[in-house]
N, C-alpha and C positions, 0 to 999 in steps of 0.2 A: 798857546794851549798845547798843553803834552800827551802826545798818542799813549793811552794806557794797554798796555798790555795782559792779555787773559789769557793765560797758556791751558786753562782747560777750564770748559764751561760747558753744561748741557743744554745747547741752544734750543733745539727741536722741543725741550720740554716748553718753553716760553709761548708758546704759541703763535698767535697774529705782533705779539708783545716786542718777539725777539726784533724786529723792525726796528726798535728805539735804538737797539746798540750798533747799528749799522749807519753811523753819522760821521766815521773816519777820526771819533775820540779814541776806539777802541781799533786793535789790531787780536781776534780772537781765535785762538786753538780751538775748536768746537769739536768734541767728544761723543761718543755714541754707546748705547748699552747694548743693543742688539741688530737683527739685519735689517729691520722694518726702520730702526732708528736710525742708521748710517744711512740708507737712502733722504730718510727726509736730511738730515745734514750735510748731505752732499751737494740735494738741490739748494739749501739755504746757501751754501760756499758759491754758487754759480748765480747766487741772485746778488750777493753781497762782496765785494773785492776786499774788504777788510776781515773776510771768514774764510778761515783754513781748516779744511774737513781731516776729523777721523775717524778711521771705521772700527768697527767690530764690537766683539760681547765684555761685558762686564764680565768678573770674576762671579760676582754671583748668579748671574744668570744661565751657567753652564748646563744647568741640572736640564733646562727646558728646551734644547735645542737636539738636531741630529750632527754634528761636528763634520761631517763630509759636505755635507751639503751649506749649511754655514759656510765654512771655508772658499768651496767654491763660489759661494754670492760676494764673500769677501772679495776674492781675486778678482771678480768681476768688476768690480766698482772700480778697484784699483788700477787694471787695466785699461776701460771704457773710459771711466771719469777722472785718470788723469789723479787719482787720491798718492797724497804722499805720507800720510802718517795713519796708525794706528791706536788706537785708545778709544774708549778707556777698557784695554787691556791688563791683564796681569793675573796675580795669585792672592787669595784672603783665608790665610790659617786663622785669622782672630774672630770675625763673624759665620765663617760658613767651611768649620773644619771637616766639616761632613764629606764633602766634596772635591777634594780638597786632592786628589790623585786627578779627578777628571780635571780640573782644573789646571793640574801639567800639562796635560795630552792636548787641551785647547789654546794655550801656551803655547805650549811648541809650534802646533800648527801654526799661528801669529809669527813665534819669532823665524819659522821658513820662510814664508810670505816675505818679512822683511829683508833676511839677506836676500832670497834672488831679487827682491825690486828694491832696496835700497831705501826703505823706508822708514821713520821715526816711530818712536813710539811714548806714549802718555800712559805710565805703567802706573796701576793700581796696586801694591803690596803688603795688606797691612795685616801684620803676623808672620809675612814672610818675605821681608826686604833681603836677606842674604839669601834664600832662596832664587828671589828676582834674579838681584844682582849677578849671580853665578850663572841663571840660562842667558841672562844679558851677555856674559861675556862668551859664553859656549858656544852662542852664536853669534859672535863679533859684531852687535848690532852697534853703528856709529852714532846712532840720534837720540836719546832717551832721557825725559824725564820723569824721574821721581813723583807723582802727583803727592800733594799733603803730606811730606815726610815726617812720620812721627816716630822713625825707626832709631836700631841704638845710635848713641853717637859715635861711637868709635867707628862706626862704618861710613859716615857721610863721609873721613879722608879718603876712604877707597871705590867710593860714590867718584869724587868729582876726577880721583884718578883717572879714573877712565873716559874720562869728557863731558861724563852725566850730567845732566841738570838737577836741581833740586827743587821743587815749587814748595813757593811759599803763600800762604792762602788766607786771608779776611780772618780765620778761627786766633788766627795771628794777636787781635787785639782781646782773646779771653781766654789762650789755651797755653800751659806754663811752658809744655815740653816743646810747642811749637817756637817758643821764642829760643829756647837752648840751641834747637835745630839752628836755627838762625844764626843765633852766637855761632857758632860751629864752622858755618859755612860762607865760603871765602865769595866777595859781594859777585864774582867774576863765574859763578855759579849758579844765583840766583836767579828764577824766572816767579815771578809773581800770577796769581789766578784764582780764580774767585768759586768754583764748584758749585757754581750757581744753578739753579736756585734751592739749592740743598740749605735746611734747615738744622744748623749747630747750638745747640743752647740755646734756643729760642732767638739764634742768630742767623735772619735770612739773606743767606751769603748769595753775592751776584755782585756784577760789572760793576755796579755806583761803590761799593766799597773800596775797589781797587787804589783809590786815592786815599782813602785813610792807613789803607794798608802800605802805601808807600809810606808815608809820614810817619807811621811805625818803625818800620824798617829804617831809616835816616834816622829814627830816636836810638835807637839798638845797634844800627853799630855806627851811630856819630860821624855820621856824613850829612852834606847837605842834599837835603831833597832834589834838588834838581840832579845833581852826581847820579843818585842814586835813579834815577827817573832812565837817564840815560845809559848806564850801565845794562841798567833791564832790556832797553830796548835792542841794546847791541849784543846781548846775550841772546835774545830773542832771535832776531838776525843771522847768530850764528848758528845757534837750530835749525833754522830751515835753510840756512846754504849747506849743511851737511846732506839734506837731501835733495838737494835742489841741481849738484857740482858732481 
């Protein structure tokens, strides 16, 4: 049986539920939107040995917070509890341009946090992947992937230049430009995840897919499934020994 990997999931939303993916099928990135929701998935990570917490706000959720205080509950965790990654972080010019400067400023904040403590990040950017990409590199953050890249292609080569990850996600099996991504992107890059239990075309993404979503992936770029199974998992690995070393 092959440990699947979830490089980013909203476990906290699951409720009593999240329990089932805690069987050692799954090895899961567990993501948070805001401060109330990084606690609770921190404690999930400390109840469950196959859940790796991270902290902080959604891009959209910037409007409703005070950022200094945020921040420091952030560091907190991260000092206290021992947290090594960050997400679901980032910037969203395509749903919520409105806000869309504050959402630098709580950025930044995050990508500080990461260099002084050396930690990962599960970056949100959708409408503004070169935006990402550019404070990714301004702040020489070592660990970072891409969540659901559905950005241009010409930029996944200078994506994975820089050691990036790219996630690839369940919309996989009904979304065109998510397969191009694919195409695109060299297998030695790829982290698979499920953005569970987020609802895409009446497609309710989560952990049980991640097995079709492999068998996609091995259709796409004509590997055998198990290669492919394995690469993930070593790619995975190498994520977290970036912040682990």
């Amino acid at each position: 049986m092959r440990t699947l990997v979830d490089s980013h999931v909203h476990l906290h939303e699951y409720g009593e539920g999240w329990t089932r993916y805690c069987s050692g099928d799954y090895i899961l990135l567990a993501v948070s939107d805001d401060t109330s929701s990084s606690v609770k998935t921190v404690e999930l990570s400390k109840k469950c040995e196959f859940v790796i917490a991270a902290v902080g706000v959604h891009p959209w959720n910037v409007g409703q917070i005070d950022i200094n205080s945020m921040l420091d509950s952030i560091e907190e965790l991260v000092i206290k509890r021992d947290v090594l990654f960050l997400g679901e972080v980032g910037l969203d010019k395509a749903f919520h341009p409105e806000t869309f400067e504050l959402q630098i400023k709580v950025f930044e904040g995050f990508l500080k946090l990461a260099r002084d403590y050396g930690l990962g990040l599960s970056v949100h950017a959708a409408g503004a992947w070169r935006d990402t990409l550019n404070l990714l590199k301004e702040y020489k953050v070592r660990a970072a992937v891409f969540h659901w890249y559905t950005g241009p292609l010409e930029l996944v080569n200078e994506i994975v230049s820089e050691g990036y990850f790219i996630g690839i996600n369940p919309a996989l099996l009904i979304q065109k430009k998510h397969v191009l991504v694919l195409e695109r992107t060299p297998i030695e890059f790829i982290l698979t995840e499920s953005d569970g239990p987020y609802n895409y075309r009446g497609l309710t993404l989560g952990p049980e897919l991640l097995e079709a979503l492999l068998k996609r992936i091995s259709e796409v770029k004509s590997m055998e499934l198990e290669k492919v199974s394995e690469q993930v998992s070593r790619n995975f690995q190498k994520l977290v020994s970036l912040v682990t070393h």
